[in-house]
C-alpha positions in Angstrom: 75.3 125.1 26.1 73.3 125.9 29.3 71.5 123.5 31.5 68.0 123.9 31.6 66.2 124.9 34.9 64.9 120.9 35.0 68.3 120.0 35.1 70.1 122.5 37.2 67.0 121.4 39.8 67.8 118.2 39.2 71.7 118.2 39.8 71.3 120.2 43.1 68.5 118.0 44.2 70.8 115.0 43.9 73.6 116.5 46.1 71.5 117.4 48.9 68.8 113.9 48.7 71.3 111.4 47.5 74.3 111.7 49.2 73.4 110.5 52.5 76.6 109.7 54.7 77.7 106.9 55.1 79.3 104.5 57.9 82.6 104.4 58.9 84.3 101.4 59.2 87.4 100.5 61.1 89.9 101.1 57.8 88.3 104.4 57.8 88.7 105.4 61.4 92.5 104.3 60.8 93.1 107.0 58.0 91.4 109.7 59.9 93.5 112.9 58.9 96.2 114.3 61.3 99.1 116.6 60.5 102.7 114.5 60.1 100.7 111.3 59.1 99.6 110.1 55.4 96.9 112.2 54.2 93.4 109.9 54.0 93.6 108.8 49.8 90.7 109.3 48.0 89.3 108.4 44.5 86.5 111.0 43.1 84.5 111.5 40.6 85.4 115.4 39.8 84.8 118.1 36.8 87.6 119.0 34.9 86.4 120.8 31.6 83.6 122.5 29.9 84.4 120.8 26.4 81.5 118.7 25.6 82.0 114.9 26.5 85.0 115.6 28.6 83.5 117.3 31.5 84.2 114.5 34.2 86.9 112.1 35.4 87.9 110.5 38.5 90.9 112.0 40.5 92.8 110.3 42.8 95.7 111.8 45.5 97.7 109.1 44.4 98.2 111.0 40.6 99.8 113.8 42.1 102.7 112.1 44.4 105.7 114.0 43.9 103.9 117.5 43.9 102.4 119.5 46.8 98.6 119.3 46.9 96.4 122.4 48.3 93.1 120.3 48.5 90.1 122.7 49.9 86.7 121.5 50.6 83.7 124.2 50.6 79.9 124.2 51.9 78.0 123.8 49.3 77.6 125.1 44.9 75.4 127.7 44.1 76.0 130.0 47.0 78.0 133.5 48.2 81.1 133.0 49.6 82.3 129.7 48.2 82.6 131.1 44.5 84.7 134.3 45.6 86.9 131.6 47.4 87.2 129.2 44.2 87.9 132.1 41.7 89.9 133.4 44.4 92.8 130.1 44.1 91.6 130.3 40.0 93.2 133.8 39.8 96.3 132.5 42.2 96.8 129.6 39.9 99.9 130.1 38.3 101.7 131.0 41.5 100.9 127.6 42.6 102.2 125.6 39.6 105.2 127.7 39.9 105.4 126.4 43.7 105.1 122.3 42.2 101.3 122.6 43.5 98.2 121.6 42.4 94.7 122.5 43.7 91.8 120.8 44.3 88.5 121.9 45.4 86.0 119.7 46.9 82.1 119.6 48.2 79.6 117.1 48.5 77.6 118.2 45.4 77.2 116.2 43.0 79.4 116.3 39.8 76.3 117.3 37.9 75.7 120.3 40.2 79.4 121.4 39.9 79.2 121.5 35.9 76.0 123.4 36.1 77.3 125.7 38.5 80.7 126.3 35.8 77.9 127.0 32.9 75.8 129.1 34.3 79.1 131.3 34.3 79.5 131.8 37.7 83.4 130.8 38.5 84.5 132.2 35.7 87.0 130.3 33.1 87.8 127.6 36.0 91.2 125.7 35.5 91.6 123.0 38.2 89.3 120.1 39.5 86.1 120.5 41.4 85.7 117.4 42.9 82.4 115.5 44.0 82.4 113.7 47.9 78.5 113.0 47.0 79.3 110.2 49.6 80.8 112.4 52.2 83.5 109.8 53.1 86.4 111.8 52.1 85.2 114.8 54.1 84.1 112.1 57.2 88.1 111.0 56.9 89.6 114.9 56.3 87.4 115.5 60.0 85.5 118.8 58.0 82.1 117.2 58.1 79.2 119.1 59.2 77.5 116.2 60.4 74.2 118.9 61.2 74.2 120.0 58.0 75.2 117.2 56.1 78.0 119.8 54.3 82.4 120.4 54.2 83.2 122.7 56.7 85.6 125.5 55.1 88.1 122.8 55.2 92.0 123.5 53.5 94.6 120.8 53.5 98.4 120.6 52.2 99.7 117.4 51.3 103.5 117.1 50.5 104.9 115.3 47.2 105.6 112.6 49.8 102.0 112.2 50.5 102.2 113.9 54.1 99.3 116.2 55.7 101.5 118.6 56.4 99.0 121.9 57.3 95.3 121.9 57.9 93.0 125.1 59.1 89.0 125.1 59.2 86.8 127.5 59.7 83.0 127.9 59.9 80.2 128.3 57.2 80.8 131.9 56.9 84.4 133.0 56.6 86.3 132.3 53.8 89.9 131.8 53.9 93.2 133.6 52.4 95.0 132.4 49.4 97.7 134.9 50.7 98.1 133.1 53.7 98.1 129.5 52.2 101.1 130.6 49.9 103.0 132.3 52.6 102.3 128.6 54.5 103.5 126.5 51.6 106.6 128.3 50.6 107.4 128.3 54.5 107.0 124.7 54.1 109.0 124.1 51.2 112.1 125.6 52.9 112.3 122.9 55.2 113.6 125.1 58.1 112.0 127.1 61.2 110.1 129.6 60.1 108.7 132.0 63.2 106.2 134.1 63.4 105.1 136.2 60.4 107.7 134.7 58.0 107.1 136.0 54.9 109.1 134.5 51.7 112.4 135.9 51.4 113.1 136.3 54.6 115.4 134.4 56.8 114.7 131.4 58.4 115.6 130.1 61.7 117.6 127.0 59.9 116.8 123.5 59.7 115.5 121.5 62.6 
């Protein structure tokens, strides 16, 4: 069932008016990411399905200890490049779950905007989590907020089953990133060893350090 325009107004109207950020307090400044610590926890409300009455629930990082974690934020719903990035990790899926990983995409839209944004049609038959940081407090704590803006940076993140940042990249508004390159990055990770330059999987590693 599509939204009507009222509504699709309304949901986009809320991300951007509503979602004002907010102060950071001291426990937040302590949990600020940084590759080799704890990755910053986080509790959102997200979307998770297009059957009626079971579109949203909160997800936590906590639920996923003991699997690897791709968690990618993105600019904004309803514009060019993000959806060609979100199908993009859609259409890698199963290589991920083969890998023990889950993916998680994030903006500060609200959770309204993201399910209008999935009916309208334009990600295709989504199959992981689009979470809302209406508050921007998870972004302010991953270090990919756009404080000009008021929008996630193109922000990527893998977290080990341990709960470890173990490999962050950002880039600007307008490049859009590589699922190739985040799967060469996790499965160099999962060996555990020295991997140099260009290590592709299958190759040999440099051994453990």
């Amino acid at each position: 069932m599509k939204l009507s325009t009222v509504t699709l107004l309304a949901a986009l109207a809320l991300s951007l008016f509503v979602s004002a950020p907010s102060a950071i307090g001291a426990d937040d400044l302590q949990q600020t990411a940084k590759v080799g610590d704890p990755a910053p926890g986080f509790k959102l409300d997200a979307w998770v399905s297009t059957t009626q009455g079971k579109e949203f629930r909160q997800v936590s990082l906590d639920e996923f200890r003991g699997k690897w974690v791709v968690l990618f934020f993105y600019p904004m719903d309803f514009t060019f490049v993000c959806p060609t990035e979100i199908k993009g990790f859609n259409d890698a899926l199963a290589g991920f779950e083969q890998l023990n990983t889950v993916v998680l995409g994030a903006s500060t839209d609200s959770k309204y905007s993201h399910l209008a944004w999935v009916q309208r049609g334009d990600l295709g038959n989504l199959r992981y989590p689009l979470l809302s940081d209406i508050k921007k407090e998870v972004a302010q704590k991953y270090g990919c907020l756009d404080e000009k803006d008021g929008v996630a940076l193109r922000a990527l993140y893998i977290i080990d089953p341990e709960g470890v940042l173990q490999y962050q990249v950002v880039h600007n508004l307008d490049v859009g990133r590589s699922i190739e390159e985040t799967m060469r990055v996790l499965e160099a990770l999962q060996t555990g060893s020295l991997c140099p330059l260009g290590w592709k999987p299958g190759q040999k590693t440099l051994g453990k350090p």
